[in-house]
C-alpha positions as CSV (number, residue, x, y, z in Angstrom):
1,X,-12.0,29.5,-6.9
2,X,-15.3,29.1,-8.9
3,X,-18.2,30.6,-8.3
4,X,-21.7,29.2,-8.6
5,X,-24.8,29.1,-7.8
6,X,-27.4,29.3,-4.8
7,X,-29.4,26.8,-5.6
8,X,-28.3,23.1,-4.6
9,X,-29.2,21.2,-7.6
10,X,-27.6,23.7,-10.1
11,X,-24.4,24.0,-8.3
12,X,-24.2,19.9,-8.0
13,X,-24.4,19.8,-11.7
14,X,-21.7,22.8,-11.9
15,X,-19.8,20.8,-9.7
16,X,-20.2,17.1,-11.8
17,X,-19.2,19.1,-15.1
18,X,-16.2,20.5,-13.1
19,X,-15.3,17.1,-12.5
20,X,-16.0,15.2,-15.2
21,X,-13.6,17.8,-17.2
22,X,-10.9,17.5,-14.6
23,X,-10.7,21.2,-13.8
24,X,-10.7,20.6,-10.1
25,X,-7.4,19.9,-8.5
26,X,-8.8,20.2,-5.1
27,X,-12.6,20.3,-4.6
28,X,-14.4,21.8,-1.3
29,X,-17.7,20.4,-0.9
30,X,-20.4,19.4,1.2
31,X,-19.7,16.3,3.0
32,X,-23.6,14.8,1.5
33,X,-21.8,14.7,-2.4
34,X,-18.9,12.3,-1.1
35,X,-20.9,8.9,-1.9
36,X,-22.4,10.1,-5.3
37,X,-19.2,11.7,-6.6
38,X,-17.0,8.6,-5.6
39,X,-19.7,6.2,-7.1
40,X,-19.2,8.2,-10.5
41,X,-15.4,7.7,-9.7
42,X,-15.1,11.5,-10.0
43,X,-13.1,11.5,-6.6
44,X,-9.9,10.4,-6.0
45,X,-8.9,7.7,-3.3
46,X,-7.4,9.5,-0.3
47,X,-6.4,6.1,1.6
48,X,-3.2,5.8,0.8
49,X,-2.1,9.9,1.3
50,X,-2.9,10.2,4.6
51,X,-2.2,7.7,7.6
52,X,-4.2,7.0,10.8
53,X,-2.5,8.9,12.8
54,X,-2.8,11.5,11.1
55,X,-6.6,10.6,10.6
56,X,-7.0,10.4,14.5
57,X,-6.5,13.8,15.3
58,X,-9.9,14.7,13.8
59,X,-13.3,13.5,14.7
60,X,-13.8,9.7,14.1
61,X,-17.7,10.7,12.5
62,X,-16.1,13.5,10.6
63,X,-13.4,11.1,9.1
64,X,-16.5,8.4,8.7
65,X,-18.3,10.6,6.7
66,X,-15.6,11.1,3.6
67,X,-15.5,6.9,3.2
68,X,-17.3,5.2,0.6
69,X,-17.6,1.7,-0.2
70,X,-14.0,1.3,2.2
71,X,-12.3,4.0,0.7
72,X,-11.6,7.9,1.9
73,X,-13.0,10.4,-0.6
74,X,-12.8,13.6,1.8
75,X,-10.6,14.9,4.7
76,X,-12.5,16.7,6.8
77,X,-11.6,20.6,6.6
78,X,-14.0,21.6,9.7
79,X,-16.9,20.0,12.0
80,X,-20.1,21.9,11.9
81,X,-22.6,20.0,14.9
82,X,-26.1,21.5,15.3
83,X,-27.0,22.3,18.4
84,X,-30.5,22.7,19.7
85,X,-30.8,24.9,22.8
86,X,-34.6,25.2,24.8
87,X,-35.1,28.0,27.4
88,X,-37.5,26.6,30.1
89,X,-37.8,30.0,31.3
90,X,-39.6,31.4,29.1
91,X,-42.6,28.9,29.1
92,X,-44.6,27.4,31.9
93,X,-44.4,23.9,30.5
């Protein structure tokens, strides 16, 4: 486990460095780094490790969301939706 930084930017780079020195054997990150870190070819090719059924029993977006350029650079670990939730009763409108 490796901890970094708050700030976005600084733990990208942190992360890249990681990478690029092959410290990581398994990497937990945010599902908007799977296209930049496969185009660098700092992420490994999941297509052939897992199959589709195995792939069907999560969410076909979540799933989506680790391919780049045909390939599968994530599994998806959990879903995170946002929700937006308006009370009418308290306003008139």
């Amino acid at each position: 486990m490796q901890k970094g930084p708050n700030n976005i930017e600084k733990r990208q780079q942190l992360n890249v460095k990681a990478l690029q020195r092959g410290e990581y054997d398994l990497a937990y990150l945010d599902i908007i780094w799977v296209s930049k870190l496969a185009a660098l070819g700092l992420l490994r090719d999941l297509s052939d490790r897992i199959s589709n059924e195995e792939l069907a029993k999560f969410l076909a977006s979540d799933v989506d969301g680790g391919r780049y350029q045909g390939g599968l650079y994530r599994i998806p670990f959990t879903s995170d939706v946002g929700m937006l939730y308006y009370r009418k009763d308290l306003h008139d409108y």
